[in-house]
C-alpha positions, 0 to 999 in steps of 0.5 A: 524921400528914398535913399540910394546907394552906388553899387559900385562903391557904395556912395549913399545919396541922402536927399535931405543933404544932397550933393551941395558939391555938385550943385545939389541942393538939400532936399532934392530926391534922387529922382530929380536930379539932373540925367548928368550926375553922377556918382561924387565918388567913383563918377558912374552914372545915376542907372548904377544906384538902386534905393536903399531898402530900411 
């Protein structure tokens, strides 16, 4: 699974930990994540992250 990162601060999301502190589970791709996350750092929405290209 991708990893994607906040183009607002940076926040990289890693679906094998997920966001467990806003109920995403590990293991969860960024695709399916609910429309109404967002961004545990800076609180944007999901449309402000782009995959992070390895």
């Amino acid at each position: 699974m991708k990893k994607y990162v906040c183009t607002i601060c940076q926040y990289e999301y890693d679906p094998a930990v997920g966001d467990p502190d806003s109920g995403v589970a590990p293991g969860t791709a960024f695709e399916d994540i609910p429309e109404d996350w967002v961004c545990p750092t800076c609180g944007v929405s999901k449309d402000q992250f782009e995959v992070v290209e390895e």
